[in-house]
C-alpha positions in Angstrom: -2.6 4.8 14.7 -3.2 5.6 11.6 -1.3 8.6 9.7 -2.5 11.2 7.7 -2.6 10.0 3.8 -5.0 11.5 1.2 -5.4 11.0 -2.6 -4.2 13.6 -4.4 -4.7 14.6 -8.2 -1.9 17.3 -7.7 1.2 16.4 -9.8 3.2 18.7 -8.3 3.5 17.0 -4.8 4.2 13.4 -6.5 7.1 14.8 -9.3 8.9 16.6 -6.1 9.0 13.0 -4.8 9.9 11.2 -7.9 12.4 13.9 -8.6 14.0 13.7 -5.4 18.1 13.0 -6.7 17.4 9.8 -4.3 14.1 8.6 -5.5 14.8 9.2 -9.2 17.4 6.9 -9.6 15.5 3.8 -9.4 12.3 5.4 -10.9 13.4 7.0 -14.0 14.6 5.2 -16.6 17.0 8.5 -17.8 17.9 9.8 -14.2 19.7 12.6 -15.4 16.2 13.8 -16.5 13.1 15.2 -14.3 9.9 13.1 -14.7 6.3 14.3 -15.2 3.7 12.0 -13.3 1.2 14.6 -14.3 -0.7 12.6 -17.0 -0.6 9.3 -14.4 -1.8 10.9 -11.8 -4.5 12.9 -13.9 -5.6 9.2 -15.4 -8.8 9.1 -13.0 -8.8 5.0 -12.8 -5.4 5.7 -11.1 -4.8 6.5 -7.6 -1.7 8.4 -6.2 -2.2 8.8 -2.1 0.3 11.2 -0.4 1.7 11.3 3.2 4.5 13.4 4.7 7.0 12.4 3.3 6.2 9.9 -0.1 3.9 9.0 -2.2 2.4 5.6 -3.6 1.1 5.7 -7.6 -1.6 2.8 -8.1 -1.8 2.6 -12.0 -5.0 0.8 -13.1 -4.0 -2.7 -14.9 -7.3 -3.9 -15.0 -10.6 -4.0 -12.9 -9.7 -4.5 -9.5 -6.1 -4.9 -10.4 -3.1 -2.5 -9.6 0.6 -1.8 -10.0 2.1 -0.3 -7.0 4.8 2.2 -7.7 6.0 3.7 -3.8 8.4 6.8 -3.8 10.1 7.8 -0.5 11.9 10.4 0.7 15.2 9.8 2.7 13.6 11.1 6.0 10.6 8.7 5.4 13.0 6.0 5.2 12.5 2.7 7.3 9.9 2.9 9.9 7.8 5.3 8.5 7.9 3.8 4.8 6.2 0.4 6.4 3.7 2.6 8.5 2.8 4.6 5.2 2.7 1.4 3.2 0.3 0.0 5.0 -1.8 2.4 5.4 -1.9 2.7 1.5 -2.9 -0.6 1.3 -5.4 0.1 4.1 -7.0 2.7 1.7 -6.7 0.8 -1.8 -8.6 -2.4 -0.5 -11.3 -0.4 1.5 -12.4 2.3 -0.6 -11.8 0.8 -4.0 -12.3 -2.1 -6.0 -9.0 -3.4 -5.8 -8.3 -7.3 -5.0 -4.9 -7.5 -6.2 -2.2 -5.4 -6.0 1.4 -5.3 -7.7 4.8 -4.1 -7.5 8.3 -4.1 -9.5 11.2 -4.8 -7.4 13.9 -3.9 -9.9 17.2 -5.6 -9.5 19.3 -3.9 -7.0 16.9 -2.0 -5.5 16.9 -3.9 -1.8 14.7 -1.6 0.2 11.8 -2.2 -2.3 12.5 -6.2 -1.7 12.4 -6.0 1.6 9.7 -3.7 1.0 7.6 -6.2 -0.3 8.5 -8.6 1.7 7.5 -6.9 5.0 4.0 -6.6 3.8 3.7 -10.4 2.6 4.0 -9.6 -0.5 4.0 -12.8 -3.0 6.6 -13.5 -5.2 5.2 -14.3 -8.9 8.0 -14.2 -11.4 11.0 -12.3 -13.0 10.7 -10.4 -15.9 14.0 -10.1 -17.2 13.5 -6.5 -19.1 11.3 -5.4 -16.1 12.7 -2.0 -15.5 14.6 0.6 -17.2 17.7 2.1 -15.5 20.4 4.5 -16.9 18.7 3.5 -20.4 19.1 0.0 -20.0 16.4 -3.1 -19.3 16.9 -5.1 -16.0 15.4 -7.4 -14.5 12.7 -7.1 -12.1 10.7 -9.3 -9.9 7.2 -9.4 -9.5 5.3 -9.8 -6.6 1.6 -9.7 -5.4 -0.4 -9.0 -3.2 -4.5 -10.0 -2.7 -6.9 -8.5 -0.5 -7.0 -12.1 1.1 -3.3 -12.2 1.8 -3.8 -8.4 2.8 -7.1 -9.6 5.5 -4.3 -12.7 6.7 -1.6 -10.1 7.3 -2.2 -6.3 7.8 -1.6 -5.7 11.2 -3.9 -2.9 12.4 -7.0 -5.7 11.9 -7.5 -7.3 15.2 -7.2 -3.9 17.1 -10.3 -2.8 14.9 -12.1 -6.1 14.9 -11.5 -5.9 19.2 -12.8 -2.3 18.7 -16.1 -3.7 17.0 -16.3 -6.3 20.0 -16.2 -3.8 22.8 -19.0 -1.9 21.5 -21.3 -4.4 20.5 -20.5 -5.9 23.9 -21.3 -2.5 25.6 -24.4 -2.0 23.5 -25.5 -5.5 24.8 -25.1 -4.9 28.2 -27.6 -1.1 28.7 -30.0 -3.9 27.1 -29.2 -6.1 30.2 -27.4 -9.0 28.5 -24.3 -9.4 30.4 -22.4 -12.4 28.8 -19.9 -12.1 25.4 -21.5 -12.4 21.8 -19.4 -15.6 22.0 -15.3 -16.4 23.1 -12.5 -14.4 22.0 -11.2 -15.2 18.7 -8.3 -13.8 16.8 -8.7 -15.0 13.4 -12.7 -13.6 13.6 -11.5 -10.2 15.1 -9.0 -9.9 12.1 -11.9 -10.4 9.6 -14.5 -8.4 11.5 -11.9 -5.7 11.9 -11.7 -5.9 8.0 -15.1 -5.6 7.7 -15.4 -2.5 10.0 -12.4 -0.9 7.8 -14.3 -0.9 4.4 
């Protein structure tokens, strides 16, 4: 179920986003002015993955520690957003380092709280001069997310770890053994289908 997302070190496709009249707003501190992600997304510790229609920028804070920065089109908007979001996340705590990830929810801005709230994202604390907008300091909470929190939550894990089961059980059963590796068990599948994912 997945959809297609790749990293990209092309600027070009992540300023179009950022510079979208819609996006800009709550991502440029001067939003009368285009911004160039080109030096961000050139920085090879940081990650920006693409999909149809956004992009999410994963600047390196420290070793296995990231701030999330998502950019969506309109048309992405909603369904789509979540789906792409998670699927991000998918990709950040399988093929890289990462075991925490973060994000800025400026004030205001309630599609990037509920945002982060759909993906169990942790609140940690406000920083009163968090964001910039129209030239000004806001306020912005912080929230976080762990690769734990991520393996309690993301919601394409059992499928996978059920996945795992089914073959194992198959490959078990042209060596004649007919019975289950042992019962069904959600919380184990969830882990498992971590596992298989990375």
């Amino acid at each position: 179920n997945q959809m297609m997302i790749e990293r990209t070190a092309d600027a070009a496709i992540v300023n179009a986003i950022a510079n979208h009249p819609d996006v800009r707003r709550w991502v440029s501190p001067e939003p009368e002015r285009d911004l160039d992600l080109g030096m961000a997304v050139a920085d090879p510790q940081n990650i920006a993955l693409a999909g149809e229609h956004g992009t999410m920028l994963f600047a390196f804070l420290q070793h296995g520690v990231y701030e999330a920065h998502t950019m969506v089109l309109p048309e992405g908007r909603g369904r789509w957003t979540l789906g792409f979001v998670q699927d991000c996340l998918t990709w950040m705590f399988c093929r890289t380092g990462a075991i925490e990830l973060m994000t800025r929810v400026p004030k205001g801005n309630l599609g990037a709280r509920a945002l982060a709230r759909a993906i169990h994202g942790v609140y940690c604390f406000t920083n009163p001069d968090g964001w910039v907008q129209n030239g000004k300091a806001i306020p912005a909470d912080i929230f976080s997310l762990t690769i734990h929190d991520w393996m309690r939550t993301a919601p394409e894990l059992p499928e996978r770890g059920q996945w795992f089961h089914k073959r194992l059980e198959d490959e078990f059963a042209k060596g004649g053994r007919r019975e289950p590796n042992h019962p069904d068990d959600a919380v184990h599948d969830r882990y498992v289908g971590a596992a298989m994912e990375m």
